[in-house]
PDB file of N, CA, C and O in Angstrom:
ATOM      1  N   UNK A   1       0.811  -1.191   0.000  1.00  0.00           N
ATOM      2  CA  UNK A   1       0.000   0.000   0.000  1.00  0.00           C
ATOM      3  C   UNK A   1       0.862   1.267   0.000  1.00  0.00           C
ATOM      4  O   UNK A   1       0.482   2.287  -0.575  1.00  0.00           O
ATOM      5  N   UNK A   2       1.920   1.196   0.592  1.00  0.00           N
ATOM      6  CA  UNK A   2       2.862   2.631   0.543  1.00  0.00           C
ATOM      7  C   UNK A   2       3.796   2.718  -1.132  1.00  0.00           C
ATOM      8  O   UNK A   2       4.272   3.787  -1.514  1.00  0.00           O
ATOM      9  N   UNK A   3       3.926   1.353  -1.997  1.00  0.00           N
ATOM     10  CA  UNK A   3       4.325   2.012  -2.909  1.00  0.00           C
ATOM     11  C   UNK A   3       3.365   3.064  -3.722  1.00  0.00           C
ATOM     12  O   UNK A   3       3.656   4.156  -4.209  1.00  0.00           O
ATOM     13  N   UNK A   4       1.782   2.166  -3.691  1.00  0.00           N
ATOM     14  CA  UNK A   4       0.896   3.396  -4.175  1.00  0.00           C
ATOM     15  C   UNK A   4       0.865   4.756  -3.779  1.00  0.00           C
ATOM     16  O   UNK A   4       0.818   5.596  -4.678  1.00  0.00           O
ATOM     17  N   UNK A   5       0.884   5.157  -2.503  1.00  0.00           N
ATOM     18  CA  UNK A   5       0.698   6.513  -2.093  1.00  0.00           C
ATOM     19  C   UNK A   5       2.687   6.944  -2.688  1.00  0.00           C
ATOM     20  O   UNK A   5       2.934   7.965  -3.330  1.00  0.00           O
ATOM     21  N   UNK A   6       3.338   6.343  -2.446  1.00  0.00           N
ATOM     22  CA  UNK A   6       4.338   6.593  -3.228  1.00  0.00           C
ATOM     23  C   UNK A   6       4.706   7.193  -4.674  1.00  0.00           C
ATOM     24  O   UNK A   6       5.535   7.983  -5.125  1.00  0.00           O
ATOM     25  N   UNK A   7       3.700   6.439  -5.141  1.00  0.00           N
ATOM     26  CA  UNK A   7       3.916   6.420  -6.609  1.00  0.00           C
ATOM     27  C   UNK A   7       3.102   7.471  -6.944  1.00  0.00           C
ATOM     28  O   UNK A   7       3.754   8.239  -7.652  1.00  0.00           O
ATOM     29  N   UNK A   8       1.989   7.866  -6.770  1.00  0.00           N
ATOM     30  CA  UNK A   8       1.086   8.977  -6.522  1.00  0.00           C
ATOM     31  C   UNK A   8       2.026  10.428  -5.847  1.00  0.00           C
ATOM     32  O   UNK A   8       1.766  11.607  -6.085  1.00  0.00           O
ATOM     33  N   UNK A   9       2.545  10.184  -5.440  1.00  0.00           N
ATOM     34  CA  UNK A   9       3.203  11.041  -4.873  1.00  0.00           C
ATOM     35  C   UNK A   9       4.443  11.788  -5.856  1.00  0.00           C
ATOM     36  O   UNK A   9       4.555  12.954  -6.235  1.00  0.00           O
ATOM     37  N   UNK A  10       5.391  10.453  -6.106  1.00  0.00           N
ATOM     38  CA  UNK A  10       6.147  11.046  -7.539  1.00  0.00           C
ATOM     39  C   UNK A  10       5.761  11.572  -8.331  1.00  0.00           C
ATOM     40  O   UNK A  10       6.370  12.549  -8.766  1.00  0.00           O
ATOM     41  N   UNK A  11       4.275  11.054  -9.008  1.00  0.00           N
ATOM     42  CA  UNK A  11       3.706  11.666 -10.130  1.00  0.00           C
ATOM     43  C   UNK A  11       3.086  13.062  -9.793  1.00  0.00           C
ATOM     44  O   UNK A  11       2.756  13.833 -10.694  1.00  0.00           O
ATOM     45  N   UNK A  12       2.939  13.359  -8.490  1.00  0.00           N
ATOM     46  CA  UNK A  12       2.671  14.745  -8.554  1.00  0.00           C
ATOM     47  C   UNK A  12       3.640  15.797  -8.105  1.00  0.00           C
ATOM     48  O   UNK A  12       3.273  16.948  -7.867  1.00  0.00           O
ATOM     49  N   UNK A  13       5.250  15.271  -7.958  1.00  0.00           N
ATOM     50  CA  UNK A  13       6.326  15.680  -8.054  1.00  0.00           C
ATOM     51  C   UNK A  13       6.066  16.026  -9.531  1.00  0.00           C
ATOM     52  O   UNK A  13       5.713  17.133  -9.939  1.00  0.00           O
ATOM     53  N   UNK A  14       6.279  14.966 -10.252  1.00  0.00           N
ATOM     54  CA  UNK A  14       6.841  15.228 -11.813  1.00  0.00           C
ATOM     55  C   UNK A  14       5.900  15.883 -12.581  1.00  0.00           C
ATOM     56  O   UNK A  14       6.440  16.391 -13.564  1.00  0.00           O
ATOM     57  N   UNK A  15       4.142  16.168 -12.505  1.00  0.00           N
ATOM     58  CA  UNK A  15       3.742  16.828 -12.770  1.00  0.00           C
ATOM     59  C   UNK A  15       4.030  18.251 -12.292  1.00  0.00           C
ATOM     60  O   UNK A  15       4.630  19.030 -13.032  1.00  0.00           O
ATOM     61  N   UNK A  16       3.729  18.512 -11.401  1.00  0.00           N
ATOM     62  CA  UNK A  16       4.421  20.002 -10.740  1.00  0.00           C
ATOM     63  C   UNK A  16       5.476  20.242 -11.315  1.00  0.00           C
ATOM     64  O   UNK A  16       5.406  21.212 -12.070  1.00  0.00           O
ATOM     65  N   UNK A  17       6.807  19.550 -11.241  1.00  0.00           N
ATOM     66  CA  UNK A  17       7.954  20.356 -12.143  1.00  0.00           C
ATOM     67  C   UNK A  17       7.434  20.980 -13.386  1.00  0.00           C
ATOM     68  O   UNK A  17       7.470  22.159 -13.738  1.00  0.00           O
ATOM     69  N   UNK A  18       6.832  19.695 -14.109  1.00  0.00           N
ATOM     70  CA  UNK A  18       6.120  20.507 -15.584  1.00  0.00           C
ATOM     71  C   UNK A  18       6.107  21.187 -15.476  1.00  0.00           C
ATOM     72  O   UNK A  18       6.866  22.021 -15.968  1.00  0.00           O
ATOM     73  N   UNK A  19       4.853  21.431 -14.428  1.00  0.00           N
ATOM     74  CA  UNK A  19       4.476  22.689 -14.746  1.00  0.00           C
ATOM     75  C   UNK A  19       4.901  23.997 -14.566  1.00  0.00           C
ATOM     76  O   UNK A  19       4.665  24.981 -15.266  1.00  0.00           O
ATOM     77  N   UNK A  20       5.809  23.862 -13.149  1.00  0.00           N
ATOM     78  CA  UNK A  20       6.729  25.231 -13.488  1.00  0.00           C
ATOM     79  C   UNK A  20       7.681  25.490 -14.474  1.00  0.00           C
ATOM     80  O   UNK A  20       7.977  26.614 -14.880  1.00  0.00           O
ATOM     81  N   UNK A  21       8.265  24.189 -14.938  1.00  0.00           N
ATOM     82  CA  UNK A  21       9.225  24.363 -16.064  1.00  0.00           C
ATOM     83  C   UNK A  21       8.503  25.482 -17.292  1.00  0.00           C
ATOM     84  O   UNK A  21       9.081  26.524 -17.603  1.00  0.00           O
ATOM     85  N   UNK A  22       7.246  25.089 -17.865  1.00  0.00           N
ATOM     86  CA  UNK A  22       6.724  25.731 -18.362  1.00  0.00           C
ATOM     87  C   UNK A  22       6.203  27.193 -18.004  1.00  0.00           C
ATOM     88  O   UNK A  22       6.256  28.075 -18.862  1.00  0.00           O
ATOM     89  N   UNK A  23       5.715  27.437 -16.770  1.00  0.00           N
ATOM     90  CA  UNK A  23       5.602  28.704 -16.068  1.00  0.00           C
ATOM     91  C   UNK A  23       6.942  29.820 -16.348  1.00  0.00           C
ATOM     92  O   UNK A  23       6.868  31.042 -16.481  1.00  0.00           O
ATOM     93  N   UNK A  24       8.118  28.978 -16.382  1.00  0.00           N
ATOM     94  CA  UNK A  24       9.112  29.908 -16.360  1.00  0.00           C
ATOM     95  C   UNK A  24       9.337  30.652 -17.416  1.00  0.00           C
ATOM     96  O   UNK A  24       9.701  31.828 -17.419  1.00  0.00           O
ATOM     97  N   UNK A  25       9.019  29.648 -18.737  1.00  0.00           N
ATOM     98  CA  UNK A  25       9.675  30.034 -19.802  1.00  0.00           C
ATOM     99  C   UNK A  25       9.115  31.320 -20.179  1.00  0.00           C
ATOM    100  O   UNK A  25       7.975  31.691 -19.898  1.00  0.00           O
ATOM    101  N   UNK A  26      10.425  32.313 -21.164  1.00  0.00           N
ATOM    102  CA  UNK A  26      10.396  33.213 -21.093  1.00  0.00           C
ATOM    103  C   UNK A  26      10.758  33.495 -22.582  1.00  0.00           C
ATOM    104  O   UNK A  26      11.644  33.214 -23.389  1.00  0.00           O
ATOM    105  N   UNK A  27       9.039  34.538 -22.478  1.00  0.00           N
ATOM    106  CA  UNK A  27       8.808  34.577 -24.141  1.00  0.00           C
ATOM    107  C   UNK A  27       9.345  35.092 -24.881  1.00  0.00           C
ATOM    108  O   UNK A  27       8.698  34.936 -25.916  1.00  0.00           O
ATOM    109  N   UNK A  28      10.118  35.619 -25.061  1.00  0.00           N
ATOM    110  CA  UNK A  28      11.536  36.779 -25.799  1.00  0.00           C
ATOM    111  C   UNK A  28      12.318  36.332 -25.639  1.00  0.00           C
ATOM    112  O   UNK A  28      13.023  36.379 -26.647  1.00  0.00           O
ATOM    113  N   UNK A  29      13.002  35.528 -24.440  1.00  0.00           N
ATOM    114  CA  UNK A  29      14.570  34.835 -24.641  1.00  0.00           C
ATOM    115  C   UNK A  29      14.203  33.719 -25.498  1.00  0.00           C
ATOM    116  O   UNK A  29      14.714  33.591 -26.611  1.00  0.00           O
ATOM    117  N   UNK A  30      13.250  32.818 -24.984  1.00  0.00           N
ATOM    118  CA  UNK A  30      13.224  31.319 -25.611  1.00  0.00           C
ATOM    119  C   UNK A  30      12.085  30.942 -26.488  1.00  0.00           C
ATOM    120  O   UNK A  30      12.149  30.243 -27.499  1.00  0.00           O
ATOM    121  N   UNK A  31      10.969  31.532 -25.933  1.00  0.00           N
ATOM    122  CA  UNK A  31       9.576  30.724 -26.844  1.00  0.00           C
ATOM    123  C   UNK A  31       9.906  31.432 -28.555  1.00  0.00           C
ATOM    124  O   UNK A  31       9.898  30.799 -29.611  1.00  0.00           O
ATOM    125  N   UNK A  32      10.110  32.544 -28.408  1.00  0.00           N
ATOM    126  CA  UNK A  32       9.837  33.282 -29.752  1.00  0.00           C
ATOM    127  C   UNK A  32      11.721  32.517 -30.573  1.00  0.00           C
ATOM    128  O   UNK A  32      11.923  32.415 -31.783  1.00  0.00           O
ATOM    129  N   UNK A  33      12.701  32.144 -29.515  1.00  0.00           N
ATOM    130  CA  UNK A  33      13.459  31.431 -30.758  1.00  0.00           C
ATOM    131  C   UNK A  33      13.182  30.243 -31.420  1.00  0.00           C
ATOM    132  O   UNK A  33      13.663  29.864 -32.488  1.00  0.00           O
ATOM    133  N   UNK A  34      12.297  29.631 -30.646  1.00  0.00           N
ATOM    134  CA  UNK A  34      12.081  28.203 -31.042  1.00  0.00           C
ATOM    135  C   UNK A  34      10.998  27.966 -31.772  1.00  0.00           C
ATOM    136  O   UNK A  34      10.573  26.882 -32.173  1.00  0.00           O
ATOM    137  N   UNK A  35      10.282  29.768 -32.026  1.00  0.00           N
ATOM    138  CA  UNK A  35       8.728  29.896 -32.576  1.00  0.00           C
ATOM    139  C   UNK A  35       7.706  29.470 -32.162  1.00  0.00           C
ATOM    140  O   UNK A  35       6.697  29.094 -32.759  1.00  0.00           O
ATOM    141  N   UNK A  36       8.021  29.535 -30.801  1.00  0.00           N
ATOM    142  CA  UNK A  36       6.427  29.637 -29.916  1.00  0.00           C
ATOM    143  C   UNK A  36       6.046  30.602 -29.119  1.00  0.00           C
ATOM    144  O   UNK A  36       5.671  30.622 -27.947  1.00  0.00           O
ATOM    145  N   UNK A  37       6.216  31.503 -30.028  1.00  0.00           N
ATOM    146  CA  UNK A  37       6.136  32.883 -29.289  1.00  0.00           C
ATOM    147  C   UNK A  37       4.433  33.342 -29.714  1.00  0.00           C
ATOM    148  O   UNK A  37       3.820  32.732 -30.590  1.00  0.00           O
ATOM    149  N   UNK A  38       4.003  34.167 -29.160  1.00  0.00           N
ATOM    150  CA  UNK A  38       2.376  34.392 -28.863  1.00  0.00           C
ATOM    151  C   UNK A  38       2.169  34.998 -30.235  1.00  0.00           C
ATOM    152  O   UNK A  38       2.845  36.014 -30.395  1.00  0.00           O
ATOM    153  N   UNK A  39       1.095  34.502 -31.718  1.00  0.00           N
ATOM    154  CA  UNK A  39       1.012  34.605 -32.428  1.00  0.00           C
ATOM    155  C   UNK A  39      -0.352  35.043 -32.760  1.00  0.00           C
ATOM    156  O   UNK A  39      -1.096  34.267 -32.159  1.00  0.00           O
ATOM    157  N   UNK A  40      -1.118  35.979 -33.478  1.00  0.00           N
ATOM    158  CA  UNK A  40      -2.507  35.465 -33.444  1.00  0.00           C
ATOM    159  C   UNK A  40      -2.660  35.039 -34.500  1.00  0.00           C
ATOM    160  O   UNK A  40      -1.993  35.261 -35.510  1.00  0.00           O
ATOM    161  N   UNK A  41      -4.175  33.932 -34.271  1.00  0.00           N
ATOM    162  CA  UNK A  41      -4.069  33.086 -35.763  1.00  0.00           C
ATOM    163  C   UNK A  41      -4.866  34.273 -36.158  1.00  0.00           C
ATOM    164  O   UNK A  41      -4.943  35.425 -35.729  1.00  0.00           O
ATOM    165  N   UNK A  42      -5.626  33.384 -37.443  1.00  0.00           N
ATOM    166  CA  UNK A  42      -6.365  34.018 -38.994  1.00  0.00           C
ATOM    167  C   UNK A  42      -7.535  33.918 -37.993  1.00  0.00           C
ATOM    168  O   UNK A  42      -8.106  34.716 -37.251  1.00  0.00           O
ATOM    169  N   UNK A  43      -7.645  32.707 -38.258  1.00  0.00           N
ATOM    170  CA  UNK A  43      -8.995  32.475 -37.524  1.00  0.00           C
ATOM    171  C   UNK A  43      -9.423  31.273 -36.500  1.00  0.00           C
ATOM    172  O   UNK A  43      -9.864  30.133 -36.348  1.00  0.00           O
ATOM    173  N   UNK A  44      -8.823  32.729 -35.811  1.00  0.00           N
ATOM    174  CA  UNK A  44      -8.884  31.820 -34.007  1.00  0.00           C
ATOM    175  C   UNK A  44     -10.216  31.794 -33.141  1.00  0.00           C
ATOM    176  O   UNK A  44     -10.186  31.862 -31.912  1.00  0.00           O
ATOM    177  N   UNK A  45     -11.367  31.691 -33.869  1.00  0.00           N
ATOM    178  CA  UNK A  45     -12.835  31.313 -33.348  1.00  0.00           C
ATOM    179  C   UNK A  45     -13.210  30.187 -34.216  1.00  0.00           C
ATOM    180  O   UNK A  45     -14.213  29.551 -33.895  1.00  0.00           O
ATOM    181  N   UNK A  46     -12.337  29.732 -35.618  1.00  0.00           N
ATOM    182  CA  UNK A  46     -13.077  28.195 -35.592  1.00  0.00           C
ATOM    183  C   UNK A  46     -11.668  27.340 -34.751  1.00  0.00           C
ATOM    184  O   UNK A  46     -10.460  27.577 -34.713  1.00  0.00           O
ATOM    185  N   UNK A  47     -12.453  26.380 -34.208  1.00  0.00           N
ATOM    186  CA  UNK A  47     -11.318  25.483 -33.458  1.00  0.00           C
ATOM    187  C   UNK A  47     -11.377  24.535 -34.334  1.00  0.00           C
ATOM    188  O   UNK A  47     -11.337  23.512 -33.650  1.00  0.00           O
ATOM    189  N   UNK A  48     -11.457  24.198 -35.558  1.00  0.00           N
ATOM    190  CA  UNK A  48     -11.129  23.009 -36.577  1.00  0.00           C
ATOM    191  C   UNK A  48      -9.794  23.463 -37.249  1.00  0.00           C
ATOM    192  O   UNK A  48      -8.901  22.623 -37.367  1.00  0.00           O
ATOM    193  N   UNK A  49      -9.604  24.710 -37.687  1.00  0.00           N
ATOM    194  CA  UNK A  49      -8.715  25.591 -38.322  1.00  0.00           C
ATOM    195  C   UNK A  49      -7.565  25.968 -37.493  1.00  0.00           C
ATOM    196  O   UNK A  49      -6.647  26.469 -38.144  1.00  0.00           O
ATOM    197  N   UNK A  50      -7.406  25.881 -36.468  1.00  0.00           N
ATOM    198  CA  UNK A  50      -6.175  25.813 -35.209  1.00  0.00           C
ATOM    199  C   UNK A  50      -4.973  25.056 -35.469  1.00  0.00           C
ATOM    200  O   UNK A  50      -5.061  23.830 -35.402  1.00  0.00           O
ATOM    201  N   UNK A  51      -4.442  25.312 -35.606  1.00  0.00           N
ATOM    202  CA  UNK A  51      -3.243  23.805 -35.773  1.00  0.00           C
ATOM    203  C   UNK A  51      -2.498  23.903 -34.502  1.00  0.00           C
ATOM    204  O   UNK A  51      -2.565  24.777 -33.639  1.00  0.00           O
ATOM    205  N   UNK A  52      -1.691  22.714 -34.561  1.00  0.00           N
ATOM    206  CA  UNK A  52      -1.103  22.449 -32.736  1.00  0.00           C
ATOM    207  C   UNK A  52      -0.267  22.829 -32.071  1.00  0.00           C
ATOM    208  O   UNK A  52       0.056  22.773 -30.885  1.00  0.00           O
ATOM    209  N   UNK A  53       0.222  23.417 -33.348  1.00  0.00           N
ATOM    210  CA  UNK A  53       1.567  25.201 -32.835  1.00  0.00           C
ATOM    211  C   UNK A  53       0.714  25.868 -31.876  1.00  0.00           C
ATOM    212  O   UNK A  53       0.915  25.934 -30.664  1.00  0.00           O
ATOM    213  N   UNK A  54      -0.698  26.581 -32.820  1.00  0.00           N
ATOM    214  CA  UNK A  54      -0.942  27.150 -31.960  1.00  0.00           C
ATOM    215  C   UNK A  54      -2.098  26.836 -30.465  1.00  0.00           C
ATOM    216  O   UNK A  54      -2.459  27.593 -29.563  1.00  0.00           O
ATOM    217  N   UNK A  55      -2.272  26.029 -30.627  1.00  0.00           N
ATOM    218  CA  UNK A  55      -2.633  24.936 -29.186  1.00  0.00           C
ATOM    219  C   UNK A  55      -1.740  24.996 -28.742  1.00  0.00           C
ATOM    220  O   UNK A  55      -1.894  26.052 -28.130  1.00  0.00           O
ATOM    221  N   UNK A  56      -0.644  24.629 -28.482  1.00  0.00           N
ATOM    222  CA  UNK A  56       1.020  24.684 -27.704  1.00  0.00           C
ATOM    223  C   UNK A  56       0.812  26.062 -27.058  1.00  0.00           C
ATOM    224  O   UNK A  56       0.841  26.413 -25.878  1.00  0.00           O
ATOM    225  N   UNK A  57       0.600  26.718 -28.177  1.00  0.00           N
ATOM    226  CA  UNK A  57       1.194  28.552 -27.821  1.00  0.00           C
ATOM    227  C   UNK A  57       0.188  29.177 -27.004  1.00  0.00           C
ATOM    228  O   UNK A  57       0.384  30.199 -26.346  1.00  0.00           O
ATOM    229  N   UNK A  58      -1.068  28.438 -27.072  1.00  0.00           N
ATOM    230  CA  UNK A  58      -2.284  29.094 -26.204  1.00  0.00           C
ATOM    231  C   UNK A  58      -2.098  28.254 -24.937  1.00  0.00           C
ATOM    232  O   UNK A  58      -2.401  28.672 -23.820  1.00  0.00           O
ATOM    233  N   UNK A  59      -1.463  26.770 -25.235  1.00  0.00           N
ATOM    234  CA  UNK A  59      -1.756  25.901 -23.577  1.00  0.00           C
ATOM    235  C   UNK A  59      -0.509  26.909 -22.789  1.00  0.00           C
ATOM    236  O   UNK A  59      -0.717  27.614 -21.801  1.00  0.00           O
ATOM    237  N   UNK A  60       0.480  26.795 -23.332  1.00  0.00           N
ATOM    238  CA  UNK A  60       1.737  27.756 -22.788  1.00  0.00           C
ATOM    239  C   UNK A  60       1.354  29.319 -21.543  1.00  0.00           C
ATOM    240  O   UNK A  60       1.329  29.655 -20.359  1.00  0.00           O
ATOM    241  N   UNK A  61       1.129  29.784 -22.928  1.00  0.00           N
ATOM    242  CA  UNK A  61       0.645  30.787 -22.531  1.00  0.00           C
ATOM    243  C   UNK A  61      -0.852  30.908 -21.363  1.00  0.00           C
ATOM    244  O   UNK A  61      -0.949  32.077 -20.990  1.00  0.00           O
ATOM    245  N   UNK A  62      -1.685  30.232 -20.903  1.00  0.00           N
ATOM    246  CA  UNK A  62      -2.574  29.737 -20.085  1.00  0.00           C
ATOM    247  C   UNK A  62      -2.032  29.110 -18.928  1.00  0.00           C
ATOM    248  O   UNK A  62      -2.701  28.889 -17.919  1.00  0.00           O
ATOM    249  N   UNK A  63      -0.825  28.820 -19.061  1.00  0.00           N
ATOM    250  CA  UNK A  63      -0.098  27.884 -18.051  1.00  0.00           C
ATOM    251  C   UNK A  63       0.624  28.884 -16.882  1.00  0.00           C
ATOM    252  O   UNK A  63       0.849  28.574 -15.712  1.00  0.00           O
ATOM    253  N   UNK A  64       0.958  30.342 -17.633  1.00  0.00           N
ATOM    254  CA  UNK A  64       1.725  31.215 -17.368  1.00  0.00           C
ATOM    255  C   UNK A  64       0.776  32.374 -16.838  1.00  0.00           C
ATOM    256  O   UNK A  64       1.182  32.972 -15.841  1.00  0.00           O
ATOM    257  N   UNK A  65      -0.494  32.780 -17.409  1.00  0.00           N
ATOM    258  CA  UNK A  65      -1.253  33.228 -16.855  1.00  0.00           C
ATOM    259  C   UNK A  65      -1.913  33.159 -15.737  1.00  0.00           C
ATOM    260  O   UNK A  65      -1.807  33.871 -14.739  1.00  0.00           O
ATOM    261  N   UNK A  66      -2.712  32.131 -15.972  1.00  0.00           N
ATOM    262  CA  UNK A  66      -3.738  31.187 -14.629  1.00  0.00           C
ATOM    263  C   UNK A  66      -3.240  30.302 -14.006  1.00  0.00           C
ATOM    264  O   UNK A  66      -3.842  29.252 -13.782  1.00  0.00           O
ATOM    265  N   UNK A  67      -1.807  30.589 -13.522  1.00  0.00           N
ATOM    266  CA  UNK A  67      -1.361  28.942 -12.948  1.00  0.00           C
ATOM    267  C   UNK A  67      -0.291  29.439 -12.174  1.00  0.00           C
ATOM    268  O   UNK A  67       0.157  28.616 -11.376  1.00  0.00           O
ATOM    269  N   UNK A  68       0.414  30.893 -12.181  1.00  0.00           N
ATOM    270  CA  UNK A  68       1.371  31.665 -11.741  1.00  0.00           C
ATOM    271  C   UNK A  68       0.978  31.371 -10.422  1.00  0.00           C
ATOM    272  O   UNK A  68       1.438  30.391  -9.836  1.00  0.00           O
ATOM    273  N   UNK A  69      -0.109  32.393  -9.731  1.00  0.00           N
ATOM    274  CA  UNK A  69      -0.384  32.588  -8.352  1.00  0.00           C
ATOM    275  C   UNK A  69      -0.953  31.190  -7.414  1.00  0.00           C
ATOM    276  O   UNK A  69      -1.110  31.288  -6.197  1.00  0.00           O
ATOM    277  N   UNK A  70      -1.140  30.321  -7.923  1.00  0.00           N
ATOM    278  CA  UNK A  70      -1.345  28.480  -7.463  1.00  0.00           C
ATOM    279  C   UNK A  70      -0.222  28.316  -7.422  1.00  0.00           C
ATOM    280  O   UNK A  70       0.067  28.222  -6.229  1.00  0.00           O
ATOM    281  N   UNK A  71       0.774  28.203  -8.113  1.00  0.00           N
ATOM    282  CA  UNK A  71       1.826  27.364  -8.316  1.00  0.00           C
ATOM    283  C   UNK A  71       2.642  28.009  -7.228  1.00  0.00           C
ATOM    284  O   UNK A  71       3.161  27.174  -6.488  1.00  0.00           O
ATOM    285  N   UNK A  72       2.875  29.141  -6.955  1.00  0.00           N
ATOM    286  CA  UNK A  72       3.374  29.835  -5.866  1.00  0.00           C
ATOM    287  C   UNK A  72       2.932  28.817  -4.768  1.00  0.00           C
ATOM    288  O   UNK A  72       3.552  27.814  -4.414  1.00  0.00           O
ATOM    289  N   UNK A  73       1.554  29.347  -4.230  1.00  0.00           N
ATOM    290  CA  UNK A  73       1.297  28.652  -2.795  1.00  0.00           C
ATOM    291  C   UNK A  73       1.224  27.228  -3.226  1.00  0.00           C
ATOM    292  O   UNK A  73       0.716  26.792  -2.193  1.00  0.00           O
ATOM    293  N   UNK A  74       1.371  26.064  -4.075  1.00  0.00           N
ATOM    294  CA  UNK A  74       0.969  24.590  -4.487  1.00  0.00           C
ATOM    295  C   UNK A  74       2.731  24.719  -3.591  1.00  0.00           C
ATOM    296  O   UNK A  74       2.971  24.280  -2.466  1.00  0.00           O
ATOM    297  N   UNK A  75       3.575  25.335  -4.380  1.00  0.00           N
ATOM    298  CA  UNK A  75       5.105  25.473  -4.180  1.00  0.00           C
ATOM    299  C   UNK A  75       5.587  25.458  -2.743  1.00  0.00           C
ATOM    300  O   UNK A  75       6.489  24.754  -2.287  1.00  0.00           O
ATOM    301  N   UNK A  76       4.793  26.404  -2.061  1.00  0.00           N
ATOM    302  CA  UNK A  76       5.489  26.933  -0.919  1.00  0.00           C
ATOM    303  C   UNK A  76       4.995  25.313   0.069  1.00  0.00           C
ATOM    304  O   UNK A  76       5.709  24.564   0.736  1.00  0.00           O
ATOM    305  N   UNK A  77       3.771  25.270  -0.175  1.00  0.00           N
ATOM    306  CA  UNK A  77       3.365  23.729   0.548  1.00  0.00           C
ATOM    307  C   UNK A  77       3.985  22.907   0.004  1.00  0.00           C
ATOM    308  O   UNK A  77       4.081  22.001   0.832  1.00  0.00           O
ATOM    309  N   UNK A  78       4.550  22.585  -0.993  1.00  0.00           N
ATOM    310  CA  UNK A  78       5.448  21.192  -1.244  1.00  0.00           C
ATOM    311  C   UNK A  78       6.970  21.418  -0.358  1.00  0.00           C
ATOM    312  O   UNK A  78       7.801  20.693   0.189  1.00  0.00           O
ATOM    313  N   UNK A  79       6.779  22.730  -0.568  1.00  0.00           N
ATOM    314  CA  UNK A  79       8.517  23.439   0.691  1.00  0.00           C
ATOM    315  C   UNK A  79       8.521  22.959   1.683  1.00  0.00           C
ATOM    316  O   UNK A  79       9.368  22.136   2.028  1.00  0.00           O
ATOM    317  N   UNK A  80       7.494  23.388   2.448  1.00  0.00           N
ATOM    318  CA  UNK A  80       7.513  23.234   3.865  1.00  0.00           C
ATOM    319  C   UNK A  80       7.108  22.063   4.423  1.00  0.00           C
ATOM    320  O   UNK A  80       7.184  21.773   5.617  1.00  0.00           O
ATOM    321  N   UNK A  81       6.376  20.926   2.921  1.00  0.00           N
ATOM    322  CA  UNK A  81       5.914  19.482   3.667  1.00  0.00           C
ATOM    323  C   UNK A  81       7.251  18.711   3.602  1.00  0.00           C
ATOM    324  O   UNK A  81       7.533  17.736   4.298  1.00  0.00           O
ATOM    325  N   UNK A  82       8.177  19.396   2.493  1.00  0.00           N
ATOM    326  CA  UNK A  82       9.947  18.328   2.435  1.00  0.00           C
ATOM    327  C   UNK A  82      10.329  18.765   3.785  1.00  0.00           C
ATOM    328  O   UNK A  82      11.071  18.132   4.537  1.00  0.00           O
ATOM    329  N   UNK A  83       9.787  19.855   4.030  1.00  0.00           N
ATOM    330  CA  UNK A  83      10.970  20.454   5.190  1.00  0.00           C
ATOM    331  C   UNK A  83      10.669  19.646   6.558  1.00  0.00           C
ATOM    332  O   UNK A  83      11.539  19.138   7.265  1.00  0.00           O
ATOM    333  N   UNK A  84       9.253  19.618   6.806  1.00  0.00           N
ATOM    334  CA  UNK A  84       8.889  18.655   7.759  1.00  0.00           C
ATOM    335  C   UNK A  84       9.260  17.468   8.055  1.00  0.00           C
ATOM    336  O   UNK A  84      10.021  16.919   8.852  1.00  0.00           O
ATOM    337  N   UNK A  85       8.422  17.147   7.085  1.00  0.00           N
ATOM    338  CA  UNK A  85       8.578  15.496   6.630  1.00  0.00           C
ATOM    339  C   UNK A  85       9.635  14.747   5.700  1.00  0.00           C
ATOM    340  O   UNK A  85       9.518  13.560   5.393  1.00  0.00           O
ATOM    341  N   UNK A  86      10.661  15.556   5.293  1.00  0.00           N
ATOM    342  CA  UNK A  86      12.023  15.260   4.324  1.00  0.00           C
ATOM    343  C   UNK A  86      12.041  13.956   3.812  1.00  0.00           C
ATOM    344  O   UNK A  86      12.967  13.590   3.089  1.00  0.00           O
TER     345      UNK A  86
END
């Protein structure tokens, strides 16, 4: 039973990194060299016509918006539960 809560546990280690990894990135040094820098489409109200660049560039960008001020306090509680409980 403890590898499950274990294993559950890693995976929301390794999700969380994601997601700050992505939080960090920074759209002028890196997204826009690699061309995922914030683009607008033609026509970004049909979602058939989207392609997955720009899905990438909208999940990105959504990740960095709405996920900044969580990820802070998600952060500071993963801090202080290593610090406890190490």
């Amino acid at each position: 039973m403890a590898f499950i809560g274990s294993t559950f546990g890693q995976l929301f280690y390794a999700v969380l990194l994601l997601i700050n990894a992505v939080a960090v990135l920074h759209e002028e040094r890196f997204l826009a060299k690699v061309g995922l820098g914030q683009v607008q489409s033609q026509n970004q109200f049909d979602p058939n016509s989207i392609s997955l660049r720009s899905k990438v560039v909208n999940l990105i960008s959504a990740v960095r918006t709405l996920l900044r001020f969580p990820l802070i306090g998600i952060n500071v509680l993963v801090i202080i539960y290593e610090l406890i409980f190490g």
